[in-house]
DODO-750616 format. One record per residue: residue in three letters; x, y negated, z negated of N, C-alpha, C in turn. Coordinates in steps of 0.1 Angstrom, whole numbers, padded with zeros to 4 digits, always signed. Example, Ala and Ser with C-alpha at 12.3 -4.5 7.8 and 13.67 -1.06 7.14 Angstrom:
<dobas>
ALA+0132+0057-0078+0123+0045-0078+0132+0033-0078 SER+0128+0022-0071+0137+0011-0071+0129+0000-0079 
</dobas>
This chain:
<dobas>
UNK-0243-0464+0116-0252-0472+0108-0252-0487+0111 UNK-0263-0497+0115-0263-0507+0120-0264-0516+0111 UNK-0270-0516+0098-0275-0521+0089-0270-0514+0074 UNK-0272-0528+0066-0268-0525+0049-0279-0524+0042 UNK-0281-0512+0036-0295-0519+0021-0291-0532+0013 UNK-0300-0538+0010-0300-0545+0004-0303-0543-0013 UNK-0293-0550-0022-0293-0543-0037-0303-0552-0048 UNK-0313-0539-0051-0322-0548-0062-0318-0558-0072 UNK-0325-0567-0072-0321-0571-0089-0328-0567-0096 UNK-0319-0572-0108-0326-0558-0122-0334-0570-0132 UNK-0342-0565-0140-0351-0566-0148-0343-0574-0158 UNK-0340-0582-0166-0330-0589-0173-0326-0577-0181 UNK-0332-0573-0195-0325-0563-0202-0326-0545-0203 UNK-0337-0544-0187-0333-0532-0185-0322-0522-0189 UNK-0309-0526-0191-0298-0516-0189-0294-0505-0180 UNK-0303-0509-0170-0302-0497-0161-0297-0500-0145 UNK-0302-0510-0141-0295-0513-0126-0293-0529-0124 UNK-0284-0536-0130-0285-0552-0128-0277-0552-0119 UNK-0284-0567-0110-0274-0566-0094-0281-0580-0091 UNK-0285-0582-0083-0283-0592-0073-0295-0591-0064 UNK-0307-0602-0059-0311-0603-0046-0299-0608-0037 UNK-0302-0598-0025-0293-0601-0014-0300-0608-0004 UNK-0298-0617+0003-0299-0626+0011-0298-0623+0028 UNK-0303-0616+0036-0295-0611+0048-0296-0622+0054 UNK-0282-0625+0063-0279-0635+0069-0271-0632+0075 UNK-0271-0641+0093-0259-0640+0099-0250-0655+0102 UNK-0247-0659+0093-0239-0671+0100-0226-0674+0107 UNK-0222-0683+0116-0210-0685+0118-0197-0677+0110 UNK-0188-0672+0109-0178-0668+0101-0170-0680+0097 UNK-0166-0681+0082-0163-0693+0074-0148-0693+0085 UNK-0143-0711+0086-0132-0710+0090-0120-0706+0078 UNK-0113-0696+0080-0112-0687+0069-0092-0693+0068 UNK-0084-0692+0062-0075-0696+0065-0061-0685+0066 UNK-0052-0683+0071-0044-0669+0073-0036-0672+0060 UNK-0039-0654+0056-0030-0650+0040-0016-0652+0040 UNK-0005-0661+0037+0003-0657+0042+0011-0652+0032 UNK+0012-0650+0017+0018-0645+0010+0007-0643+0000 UNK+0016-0633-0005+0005-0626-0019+0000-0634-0030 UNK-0010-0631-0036-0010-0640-0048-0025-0635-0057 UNK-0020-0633-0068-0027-0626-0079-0035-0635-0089 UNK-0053-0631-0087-0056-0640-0093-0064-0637-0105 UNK-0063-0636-0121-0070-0635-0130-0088-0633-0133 UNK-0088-0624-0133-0106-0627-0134-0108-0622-0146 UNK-0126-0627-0157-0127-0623-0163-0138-0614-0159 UNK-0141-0603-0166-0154-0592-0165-0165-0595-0175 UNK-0178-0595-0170-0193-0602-0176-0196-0584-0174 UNK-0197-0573-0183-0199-0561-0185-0188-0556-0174 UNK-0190-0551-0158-0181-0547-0149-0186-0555-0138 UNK-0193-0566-0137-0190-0579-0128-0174-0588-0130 UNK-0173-0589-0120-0161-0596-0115-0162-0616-0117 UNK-0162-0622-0125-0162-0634-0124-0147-0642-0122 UNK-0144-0654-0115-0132-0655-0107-0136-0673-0113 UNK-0125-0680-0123-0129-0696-0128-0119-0699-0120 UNK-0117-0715-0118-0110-0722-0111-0113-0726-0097 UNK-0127-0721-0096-0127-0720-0081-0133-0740-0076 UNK-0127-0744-0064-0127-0758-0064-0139-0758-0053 UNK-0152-0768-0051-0160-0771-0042-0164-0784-0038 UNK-0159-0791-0025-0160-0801-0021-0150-0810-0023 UNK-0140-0809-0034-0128-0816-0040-0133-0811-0055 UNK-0149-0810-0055-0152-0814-0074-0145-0798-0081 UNK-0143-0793-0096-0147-0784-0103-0137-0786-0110 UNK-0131-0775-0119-0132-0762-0119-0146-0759-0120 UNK-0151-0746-0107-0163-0736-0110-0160-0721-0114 UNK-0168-0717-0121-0174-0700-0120-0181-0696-0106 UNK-0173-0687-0104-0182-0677-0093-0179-0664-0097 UNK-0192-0660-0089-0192-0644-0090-0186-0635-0075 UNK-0175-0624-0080-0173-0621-0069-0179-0610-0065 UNK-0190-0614-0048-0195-0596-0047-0192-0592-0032 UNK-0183-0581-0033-0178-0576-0021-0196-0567-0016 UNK-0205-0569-0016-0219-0566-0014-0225-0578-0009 UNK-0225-0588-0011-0226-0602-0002-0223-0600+0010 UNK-0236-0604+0016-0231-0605+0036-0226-0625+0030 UNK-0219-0628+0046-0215-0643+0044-0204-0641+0036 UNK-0205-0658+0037-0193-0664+0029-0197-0666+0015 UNK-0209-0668+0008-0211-0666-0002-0225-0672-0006 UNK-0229-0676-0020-0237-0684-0026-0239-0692-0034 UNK-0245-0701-0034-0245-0712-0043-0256-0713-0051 UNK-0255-0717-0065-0268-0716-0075-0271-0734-0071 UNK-0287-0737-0073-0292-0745-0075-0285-0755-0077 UNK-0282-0755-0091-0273-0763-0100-0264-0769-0095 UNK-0257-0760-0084-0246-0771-0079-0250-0775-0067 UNK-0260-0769-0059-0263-0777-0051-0265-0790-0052 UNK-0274-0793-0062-0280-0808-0071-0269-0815-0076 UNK-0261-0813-0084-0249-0815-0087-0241-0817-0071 UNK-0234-0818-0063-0227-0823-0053-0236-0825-0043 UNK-0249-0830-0043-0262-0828-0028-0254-0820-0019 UNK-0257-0812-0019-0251-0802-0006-0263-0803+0007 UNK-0258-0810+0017-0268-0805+0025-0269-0794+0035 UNK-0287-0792+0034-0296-0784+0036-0292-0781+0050 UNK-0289-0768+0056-0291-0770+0073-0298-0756+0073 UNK-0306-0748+0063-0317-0739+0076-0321-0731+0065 UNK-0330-0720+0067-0332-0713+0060-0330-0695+0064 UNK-0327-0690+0052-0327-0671+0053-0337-0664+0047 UNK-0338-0654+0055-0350-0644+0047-0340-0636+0035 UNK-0349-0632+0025-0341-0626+0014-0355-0615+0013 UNK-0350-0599+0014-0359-0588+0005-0347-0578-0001 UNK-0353-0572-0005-0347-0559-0008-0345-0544-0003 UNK-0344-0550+0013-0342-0537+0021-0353-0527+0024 UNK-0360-0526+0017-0372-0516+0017-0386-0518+0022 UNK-0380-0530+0034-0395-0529+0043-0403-0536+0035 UNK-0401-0546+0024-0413-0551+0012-0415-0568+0015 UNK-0420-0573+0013-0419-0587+0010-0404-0593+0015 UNK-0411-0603+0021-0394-0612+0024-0394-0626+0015 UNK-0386-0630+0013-0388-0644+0008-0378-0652+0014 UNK-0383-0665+0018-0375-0676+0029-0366-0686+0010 UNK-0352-0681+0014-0340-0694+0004-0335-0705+0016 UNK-0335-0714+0005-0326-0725+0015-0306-0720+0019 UNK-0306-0726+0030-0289-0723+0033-0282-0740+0034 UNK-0270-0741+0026-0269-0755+0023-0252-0753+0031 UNK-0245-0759+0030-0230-0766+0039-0223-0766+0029 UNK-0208-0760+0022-0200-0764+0021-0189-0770+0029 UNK-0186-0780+0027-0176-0783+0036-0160-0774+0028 UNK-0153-0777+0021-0141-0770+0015-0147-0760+0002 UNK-0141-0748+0002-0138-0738-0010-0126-0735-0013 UNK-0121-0739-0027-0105-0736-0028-0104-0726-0039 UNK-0098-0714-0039-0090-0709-0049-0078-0701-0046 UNK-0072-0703-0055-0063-0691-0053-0052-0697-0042 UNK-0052-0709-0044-0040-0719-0026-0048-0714-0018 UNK-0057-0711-0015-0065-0708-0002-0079-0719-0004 UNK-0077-0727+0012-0088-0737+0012-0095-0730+0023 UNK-0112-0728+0025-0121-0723+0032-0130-0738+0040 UNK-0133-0738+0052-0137-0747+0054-0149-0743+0061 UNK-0163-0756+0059-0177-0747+0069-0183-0741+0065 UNK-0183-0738+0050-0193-0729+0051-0208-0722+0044 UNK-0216-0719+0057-0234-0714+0051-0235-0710+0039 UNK-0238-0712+0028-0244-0706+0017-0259-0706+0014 UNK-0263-0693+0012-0279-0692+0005-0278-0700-0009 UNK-0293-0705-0012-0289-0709-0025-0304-0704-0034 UNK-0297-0702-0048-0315-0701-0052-0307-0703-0070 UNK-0315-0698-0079-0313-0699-0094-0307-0687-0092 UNK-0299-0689-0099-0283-0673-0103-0283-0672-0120 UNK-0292-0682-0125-0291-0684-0141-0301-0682-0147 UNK-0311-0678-0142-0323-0674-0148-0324-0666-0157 UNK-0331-0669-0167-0329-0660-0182-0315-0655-0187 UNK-0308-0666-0182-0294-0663-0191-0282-0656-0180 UNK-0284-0653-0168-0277-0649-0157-0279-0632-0160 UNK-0290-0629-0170-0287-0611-0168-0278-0611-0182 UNK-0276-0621-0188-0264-0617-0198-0249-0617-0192 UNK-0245-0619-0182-0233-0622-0178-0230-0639-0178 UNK-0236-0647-0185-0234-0660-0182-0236-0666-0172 UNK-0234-0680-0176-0236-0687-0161-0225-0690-0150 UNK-0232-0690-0137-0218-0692-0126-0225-0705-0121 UNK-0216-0704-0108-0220-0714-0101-0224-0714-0086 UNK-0220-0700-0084-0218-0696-0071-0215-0681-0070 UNK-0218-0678-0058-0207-0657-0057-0199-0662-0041 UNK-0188-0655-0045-0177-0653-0031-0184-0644-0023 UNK-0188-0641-0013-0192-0632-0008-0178-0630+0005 UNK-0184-0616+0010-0171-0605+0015-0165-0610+0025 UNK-0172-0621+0033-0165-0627+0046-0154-0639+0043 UNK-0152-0638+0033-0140-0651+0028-0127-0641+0028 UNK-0123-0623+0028-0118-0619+0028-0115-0608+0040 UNK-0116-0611+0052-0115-0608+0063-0099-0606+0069 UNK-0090-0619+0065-0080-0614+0069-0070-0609+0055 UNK-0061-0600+0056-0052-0591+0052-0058-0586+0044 UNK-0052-0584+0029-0060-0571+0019-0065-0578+0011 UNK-0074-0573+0002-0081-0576-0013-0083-0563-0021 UNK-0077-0568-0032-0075-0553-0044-0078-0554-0056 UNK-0087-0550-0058-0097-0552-0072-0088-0544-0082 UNK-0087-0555-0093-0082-0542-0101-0084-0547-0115 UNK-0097-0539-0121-0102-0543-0130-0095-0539-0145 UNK-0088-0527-0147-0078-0525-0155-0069-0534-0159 UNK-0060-0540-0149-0051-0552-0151-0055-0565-0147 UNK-0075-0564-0152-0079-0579-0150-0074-0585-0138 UNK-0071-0587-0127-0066-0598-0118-0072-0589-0103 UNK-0072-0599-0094-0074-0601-0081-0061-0599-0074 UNK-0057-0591-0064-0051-0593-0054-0048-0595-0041 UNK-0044-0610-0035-0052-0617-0019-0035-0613-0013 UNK-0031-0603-0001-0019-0604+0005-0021-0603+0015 UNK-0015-0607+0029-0010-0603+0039-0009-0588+0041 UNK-0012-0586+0054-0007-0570+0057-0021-0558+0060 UNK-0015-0552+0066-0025-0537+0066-0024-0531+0060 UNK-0035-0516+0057-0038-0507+0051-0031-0496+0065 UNK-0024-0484+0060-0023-0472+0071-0036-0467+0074 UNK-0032-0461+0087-0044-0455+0094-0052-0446+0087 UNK-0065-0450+0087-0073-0437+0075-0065-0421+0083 UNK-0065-0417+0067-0063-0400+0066-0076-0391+0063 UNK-0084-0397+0054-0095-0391+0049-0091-0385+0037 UNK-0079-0390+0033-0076-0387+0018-0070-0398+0008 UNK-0062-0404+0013-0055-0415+0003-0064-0428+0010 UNK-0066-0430+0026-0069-0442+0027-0082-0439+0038 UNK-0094-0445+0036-0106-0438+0042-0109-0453+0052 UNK-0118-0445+0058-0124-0457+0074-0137-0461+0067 UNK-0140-0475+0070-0149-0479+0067-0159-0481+0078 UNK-0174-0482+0078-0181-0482+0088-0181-0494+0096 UNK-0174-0493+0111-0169-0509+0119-0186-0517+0119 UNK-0194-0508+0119-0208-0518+0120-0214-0525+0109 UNK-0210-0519+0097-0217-0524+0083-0215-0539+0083 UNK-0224-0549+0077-0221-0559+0075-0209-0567+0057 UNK-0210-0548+0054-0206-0548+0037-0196-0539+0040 UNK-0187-0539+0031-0181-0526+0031-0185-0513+0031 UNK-0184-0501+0033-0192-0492+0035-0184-0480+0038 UNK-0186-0470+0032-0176-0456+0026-0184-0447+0031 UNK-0181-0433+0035-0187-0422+0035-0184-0417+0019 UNK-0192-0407+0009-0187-0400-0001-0192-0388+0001 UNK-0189-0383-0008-0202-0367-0005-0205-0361-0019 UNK-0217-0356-0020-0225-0359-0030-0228-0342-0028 UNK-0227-0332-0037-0228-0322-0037-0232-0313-0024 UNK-0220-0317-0013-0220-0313-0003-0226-0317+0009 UNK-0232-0331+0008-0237-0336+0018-0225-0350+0014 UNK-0230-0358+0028-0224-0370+0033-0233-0377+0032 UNK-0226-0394+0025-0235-0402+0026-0226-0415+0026 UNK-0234-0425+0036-0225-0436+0036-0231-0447+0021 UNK-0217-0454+0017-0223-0460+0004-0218-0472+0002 UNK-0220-0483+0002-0216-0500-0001-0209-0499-0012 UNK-0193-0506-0010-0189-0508-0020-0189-0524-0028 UNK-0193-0522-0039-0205-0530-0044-0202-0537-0059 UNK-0192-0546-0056-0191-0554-0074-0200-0557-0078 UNK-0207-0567-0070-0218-0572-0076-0232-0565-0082 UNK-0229-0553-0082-0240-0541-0089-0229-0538-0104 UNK-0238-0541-0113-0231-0530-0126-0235-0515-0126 UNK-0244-0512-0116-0247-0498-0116-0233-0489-0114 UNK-0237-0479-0115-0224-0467-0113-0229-0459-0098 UNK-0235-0447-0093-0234-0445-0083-0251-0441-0078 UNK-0253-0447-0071-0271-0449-0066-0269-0446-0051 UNK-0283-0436-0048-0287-0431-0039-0306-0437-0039 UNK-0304-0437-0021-0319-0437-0022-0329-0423-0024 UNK-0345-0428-0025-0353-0412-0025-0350-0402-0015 UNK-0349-0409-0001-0348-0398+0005-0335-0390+0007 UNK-0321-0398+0003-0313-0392-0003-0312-0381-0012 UNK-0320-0386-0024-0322-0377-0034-0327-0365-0028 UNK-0337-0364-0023-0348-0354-0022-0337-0340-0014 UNK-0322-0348-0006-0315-0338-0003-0306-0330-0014 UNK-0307-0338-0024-0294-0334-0032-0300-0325-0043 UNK-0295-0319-0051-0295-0304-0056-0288-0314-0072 UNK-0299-0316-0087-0294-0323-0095-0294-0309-0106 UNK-0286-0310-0115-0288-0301-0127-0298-0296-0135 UNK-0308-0311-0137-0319-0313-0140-0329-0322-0137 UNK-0341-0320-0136-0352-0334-0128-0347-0346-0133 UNK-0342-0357-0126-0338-0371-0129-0351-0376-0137 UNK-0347-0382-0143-0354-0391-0154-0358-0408-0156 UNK-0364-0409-0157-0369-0427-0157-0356-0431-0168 UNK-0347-0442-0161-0337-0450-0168-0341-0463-0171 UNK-0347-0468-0160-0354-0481-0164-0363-0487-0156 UNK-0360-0497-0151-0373-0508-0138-0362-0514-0136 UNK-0365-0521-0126-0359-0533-0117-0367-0540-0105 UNK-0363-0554-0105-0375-0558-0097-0365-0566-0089 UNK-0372-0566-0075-0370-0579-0064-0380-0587-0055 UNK-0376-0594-0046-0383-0599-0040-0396-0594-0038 UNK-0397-0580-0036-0410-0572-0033-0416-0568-0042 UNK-0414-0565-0061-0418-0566-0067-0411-0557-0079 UNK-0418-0547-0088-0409-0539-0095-0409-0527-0092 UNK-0399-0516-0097-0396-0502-0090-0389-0497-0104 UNK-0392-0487-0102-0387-0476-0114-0375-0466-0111 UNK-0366-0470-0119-0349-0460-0116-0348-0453-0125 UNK-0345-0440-0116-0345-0430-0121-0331-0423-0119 UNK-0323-0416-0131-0314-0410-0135-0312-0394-0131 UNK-0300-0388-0128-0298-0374-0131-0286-0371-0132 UNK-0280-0358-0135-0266-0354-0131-0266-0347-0120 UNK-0257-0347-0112-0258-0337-0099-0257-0328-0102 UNK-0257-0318-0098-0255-0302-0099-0239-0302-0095 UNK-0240-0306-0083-0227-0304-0075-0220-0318-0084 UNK-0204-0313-0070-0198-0326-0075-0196-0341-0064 UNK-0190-0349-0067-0189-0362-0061-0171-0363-0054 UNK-0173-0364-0039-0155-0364-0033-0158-0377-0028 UNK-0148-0384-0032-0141-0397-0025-0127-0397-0019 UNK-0127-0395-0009-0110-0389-0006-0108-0378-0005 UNK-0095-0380-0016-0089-0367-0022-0092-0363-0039 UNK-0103-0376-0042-0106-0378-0057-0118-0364-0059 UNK-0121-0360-0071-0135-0354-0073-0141-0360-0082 UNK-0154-0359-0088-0157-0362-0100-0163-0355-0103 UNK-0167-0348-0114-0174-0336-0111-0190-0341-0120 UNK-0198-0333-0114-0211-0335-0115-0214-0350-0126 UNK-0215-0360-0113-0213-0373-0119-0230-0377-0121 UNK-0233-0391-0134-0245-0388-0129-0253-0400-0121 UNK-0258-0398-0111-0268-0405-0100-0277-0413-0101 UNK-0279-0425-0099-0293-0433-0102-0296-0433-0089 UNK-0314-0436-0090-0320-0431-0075-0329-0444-0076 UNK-0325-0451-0067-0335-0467-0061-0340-0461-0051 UNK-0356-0461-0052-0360-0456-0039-0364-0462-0027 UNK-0361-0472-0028-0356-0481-0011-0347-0481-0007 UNK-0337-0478-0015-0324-0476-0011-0322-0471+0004 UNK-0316-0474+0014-0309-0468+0025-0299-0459+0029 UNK-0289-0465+0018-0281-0463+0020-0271-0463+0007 UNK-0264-0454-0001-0256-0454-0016-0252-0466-0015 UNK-0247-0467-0029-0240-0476-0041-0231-0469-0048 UNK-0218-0479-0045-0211-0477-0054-0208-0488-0062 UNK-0212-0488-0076-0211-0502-0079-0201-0505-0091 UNK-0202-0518-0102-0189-0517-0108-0183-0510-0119 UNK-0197-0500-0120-0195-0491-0133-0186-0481-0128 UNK-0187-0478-0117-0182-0467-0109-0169-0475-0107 UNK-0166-0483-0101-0154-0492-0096-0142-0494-0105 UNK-0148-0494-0118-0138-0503-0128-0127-0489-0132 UNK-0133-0478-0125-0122-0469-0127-0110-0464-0115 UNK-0116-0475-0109-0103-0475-0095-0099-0487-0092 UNK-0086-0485-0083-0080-0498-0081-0081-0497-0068 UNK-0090-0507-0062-0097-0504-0045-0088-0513-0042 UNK-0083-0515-0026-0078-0520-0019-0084-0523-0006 UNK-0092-0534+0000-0099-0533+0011-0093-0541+0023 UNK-0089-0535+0033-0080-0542+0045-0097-0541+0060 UNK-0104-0554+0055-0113-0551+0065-0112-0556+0079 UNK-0102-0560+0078-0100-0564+0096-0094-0548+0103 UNK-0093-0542+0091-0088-0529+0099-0098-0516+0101 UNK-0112-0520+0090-0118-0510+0087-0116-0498+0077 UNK-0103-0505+0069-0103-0491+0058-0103-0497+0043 UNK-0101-0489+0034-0103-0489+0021-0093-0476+0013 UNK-0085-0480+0003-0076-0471-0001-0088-0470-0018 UNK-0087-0463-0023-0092-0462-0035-0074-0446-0043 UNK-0074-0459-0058-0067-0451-0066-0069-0452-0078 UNK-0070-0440-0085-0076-0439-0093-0065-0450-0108 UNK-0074-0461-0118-0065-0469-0125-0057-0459-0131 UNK-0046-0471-0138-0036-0462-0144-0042-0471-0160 UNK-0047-0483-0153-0055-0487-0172-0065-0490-0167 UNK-0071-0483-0169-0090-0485-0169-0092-0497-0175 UNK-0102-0502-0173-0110-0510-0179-0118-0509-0190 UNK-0121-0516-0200-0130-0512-0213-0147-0510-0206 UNK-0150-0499-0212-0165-0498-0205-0171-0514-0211 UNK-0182-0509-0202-0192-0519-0204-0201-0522-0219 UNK-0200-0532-0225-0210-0535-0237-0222-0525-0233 UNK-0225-0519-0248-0237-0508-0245-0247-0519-0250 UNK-0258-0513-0242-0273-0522-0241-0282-0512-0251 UNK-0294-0523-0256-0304-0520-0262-0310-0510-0258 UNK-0312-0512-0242-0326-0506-0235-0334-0510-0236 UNK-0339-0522-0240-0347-0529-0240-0359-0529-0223 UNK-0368-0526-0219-0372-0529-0203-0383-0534-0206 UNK-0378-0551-0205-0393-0561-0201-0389-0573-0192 UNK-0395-0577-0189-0394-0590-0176-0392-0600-0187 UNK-0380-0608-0177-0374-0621-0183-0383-0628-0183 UNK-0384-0636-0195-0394-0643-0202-0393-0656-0188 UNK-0402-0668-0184-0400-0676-0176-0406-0687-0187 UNK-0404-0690-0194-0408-0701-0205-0420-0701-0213 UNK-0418-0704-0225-0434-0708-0231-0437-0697-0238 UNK-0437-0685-0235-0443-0668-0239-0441-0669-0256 UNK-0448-0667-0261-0450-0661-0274-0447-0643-0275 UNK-0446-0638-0270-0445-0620-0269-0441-0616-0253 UNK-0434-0606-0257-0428-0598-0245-0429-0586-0243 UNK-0443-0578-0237-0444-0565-0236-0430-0557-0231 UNK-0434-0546-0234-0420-0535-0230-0427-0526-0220 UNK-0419-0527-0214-0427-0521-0201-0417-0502-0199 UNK-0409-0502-0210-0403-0490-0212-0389-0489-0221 UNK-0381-0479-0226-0369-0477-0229-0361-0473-0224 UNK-0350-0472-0222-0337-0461-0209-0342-0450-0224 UNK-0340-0441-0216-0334-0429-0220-0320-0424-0229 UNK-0320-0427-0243-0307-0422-0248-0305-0435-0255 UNK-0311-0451-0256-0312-0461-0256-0314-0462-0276 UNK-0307-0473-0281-0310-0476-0290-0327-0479-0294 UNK-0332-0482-0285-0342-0491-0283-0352-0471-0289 UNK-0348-0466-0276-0353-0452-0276-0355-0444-0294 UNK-0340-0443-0302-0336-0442-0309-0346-0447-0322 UNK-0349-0463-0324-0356-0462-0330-0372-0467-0327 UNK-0374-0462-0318-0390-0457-0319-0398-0462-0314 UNK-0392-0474-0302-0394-0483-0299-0402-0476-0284 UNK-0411-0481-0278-0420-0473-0263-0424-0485-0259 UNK-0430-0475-0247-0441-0490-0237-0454-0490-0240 UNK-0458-0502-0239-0466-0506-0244-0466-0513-0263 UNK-0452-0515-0266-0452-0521-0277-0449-0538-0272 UNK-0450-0546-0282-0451-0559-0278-0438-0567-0285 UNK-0427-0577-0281-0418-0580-0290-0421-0592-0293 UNK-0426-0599-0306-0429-0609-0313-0416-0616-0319 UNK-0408-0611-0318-0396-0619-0330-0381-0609-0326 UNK-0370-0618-0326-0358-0606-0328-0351-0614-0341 UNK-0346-0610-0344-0340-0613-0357-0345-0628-0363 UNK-0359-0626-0368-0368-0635-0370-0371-0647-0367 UNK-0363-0652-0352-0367-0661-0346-0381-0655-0336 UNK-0389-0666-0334-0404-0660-0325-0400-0659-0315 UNK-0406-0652-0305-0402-0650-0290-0401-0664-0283 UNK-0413-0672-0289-0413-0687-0284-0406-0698-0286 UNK-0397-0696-0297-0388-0700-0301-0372-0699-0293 UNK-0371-0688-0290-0357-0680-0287-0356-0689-0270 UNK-0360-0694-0260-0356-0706-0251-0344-0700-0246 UNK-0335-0700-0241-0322-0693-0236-0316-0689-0240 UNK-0319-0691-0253-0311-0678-0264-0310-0664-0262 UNK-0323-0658-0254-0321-0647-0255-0313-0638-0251 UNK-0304-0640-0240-0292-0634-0238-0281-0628-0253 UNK-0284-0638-0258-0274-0640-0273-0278-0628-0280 UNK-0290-0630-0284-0296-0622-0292-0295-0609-0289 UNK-0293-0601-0272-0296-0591-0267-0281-0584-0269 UNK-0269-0591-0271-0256-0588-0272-0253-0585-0287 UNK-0266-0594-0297-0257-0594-0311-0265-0581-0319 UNK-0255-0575-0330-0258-0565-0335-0254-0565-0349 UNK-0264-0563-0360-0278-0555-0357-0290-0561-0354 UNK-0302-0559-0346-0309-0570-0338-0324-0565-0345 UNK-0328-0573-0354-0341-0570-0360-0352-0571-0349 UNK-0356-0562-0343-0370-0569-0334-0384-0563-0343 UNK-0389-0575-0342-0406-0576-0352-0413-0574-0336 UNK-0423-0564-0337-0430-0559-0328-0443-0553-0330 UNK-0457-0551-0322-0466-0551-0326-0471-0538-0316 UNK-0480-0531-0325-0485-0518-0318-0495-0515-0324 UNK-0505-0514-0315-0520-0509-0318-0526-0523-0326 UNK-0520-0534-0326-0528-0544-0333-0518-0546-0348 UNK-0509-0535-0352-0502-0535-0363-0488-0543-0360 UNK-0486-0552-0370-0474-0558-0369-0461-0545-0373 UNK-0451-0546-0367-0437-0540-0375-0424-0542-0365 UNK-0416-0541-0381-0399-0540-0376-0393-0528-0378 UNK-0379-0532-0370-0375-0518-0367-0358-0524-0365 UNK-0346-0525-0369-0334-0529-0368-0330-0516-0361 UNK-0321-0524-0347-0314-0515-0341-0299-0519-0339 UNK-0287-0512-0337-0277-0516-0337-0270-0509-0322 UNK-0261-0517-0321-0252-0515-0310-0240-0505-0312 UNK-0233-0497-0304-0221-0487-0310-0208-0497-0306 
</dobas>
């Protein structure tokens, strides 16, 4: 496999696939500095995204970044700090979403120093664009994402159970195909074989997705589900919006020596190539030695708290000004679903502030519970209070 799919970004309160436009880029490799002793570094979790504070750029911060082992490069920079420290500009990258769609040209700007963790990074290309828009997805705001080439030499070990980062020296043993697996030498991302009700499929391992485990269509079309997958939400990128769709496998899911048994599948259909992302993740403690090409996955001994349950809410983040926010659908199983809520209804009000009112609020609103939304159908005004579990 020569190439990575690239991972949609999601719809703001879809609930169903939030991620990331990816940026494909090849630049110089950041001058990276050698690990020489371990060192564990705290992160906090925005649902099962990875956010990492403290991080230092140019001399100025403390910043927020996001960390996504799904990032080609050394990383990214939001807007905000560009303008904030003038970073300058030296070129530009194409950004789509893998699927042959639309490209879109972001600016690529210079850091000179990246510090965290006693590790200073020097040199290096970042894409930049807004990362904060309509509230960052509900994960707050960053500043920036680490992307995967800042950890090239020795290991990195996610371990979302005991909250912290792990940067050490050293290799991983030679894959077995059971405790410690090969990663694909060509991928620009990390990249796993798994097998999916008896077929093989290579899949990105992928913080920066809150999704759990996604295949593309023509993936799908091989695999054998319990029942016809179902519309879970939309998601839109560079190329526009796309509809994700849900199932359980029939069969089961091997990673290693792990099973899962008939886990259930989201299907992006540009997809290339699987996802494994941090819904799926936050229940292992991954270890990635990529100068060697391998990946140990074990399963946590303290999980992580699932992720805040969502509305289901599916409409496009508001871009200012809007008085109403059509619904362009519900997830399936969704509070939203629950009380009676469809597409084609319109949302005028959530807990009696107007939609034109609510300004960057609405992240807030989408978290707090019970959430009155005043909504209009067929020309008739009405409410309908939903709550969170």
């Amino acid at each position: 496999m020569k190439s990575a799919a690239v991972i949609a970004a999601a719809l703001l309160m879809s609930g169903a696939w939030p991620g990331l436009v990816r940026a494909q880029i090849a630049p110089a490799p950041p001058h990276a500095p050698t690990v020489r002793r371990a060192v564990e570094i705290p992160i906090t979790l925005a649902g099962t995204q990875i956010l990492v504070d403290g991080v230092r750029v140019n001399g100025r911060g403390p910043y927020r970044f996001l960390l996504d082992t799904g990032a080609q490069g050394a990383g990214r920079a939001d807007i905000g700090l560009v303008q904030a420290l003038s970073l300058p500009r030296v070129g530009t990258a194409g950004a789509s979403d893998g699927g042959g769609g639309a490209r879109r040209e972001l600016a690529v700007h210079r850091i000179e120093t990246l510090e965290f963790a006693g590790l200073v990074f020097h040199d290096l290309d970042v894409v930049s664009r807004d990362y904060n828009a309509g509230g960052g997805g509900g994960r707050g705001p960053i500043d920036g994402v680490l992307g995967i080439d800042l950890f090239r030499d020795g290991l990195l070990t996610l371990d979302y159970g005991r909250g912290v980062l792990r940067i050490e020296p050293g290799a991983l043993p030679e894959a077995d195909g059971r405790a410690v697996l090969a990663l694909d030498p060509d991928a620009p991302v990390p990249t796993v074989e798994i097998g999916l009700g008896g077929q093989t499929v290579w899949a990105h391992i992928d913080t920066g997705s809150m999704g759990g485990i996604a295949v593309g269509q023509t993936t799908a079309d091989a695999l054998v589900f319990a029942a016809p997958p179902v519309t879970a939400g939309q998601a839109r990128t560079v190329s526009g919006a796309f509809e994700v769709r849900q199932g359980r496998l029939a069969g089961d899911m091997t990673l290693g020596a792990q099973t899962f048994v008939r886990p259930t599948i989201s299907i992006v259909p540009h997809f290339r190539v699987g996802n494994l992302g941090g819904d799926f993740l936050r229940g292992q403690v991954t270890t990635l030695d990529l100068a060697g090409h391998r990946v140990r996955f074990t399963p946590s001994a303290a999980p992580a708290a699932p992720p805040p349950r969502r509305y289901g809410l599916m409409m496009n983040p508001p871009s200012g000004g809007e008085s109403e926010l059509p619904l362009r659908g519900v997830a399936p199983g969704s509070p939203a679903e629950a009380g009676g809520l469809r597409a084609g209804d319109v949302i005028v009000s959530l807990n009696g502030v107007p939609v034109g009112a609510l300004g960057d609020r609405l992240p807030g609103f989408m978290r707090a519970t019970p959430l009155v939304v005043g909504f209009t159908r067929d020309g008739a005004r009405r409410e309908v209070t939903l709550k969170l579990d």
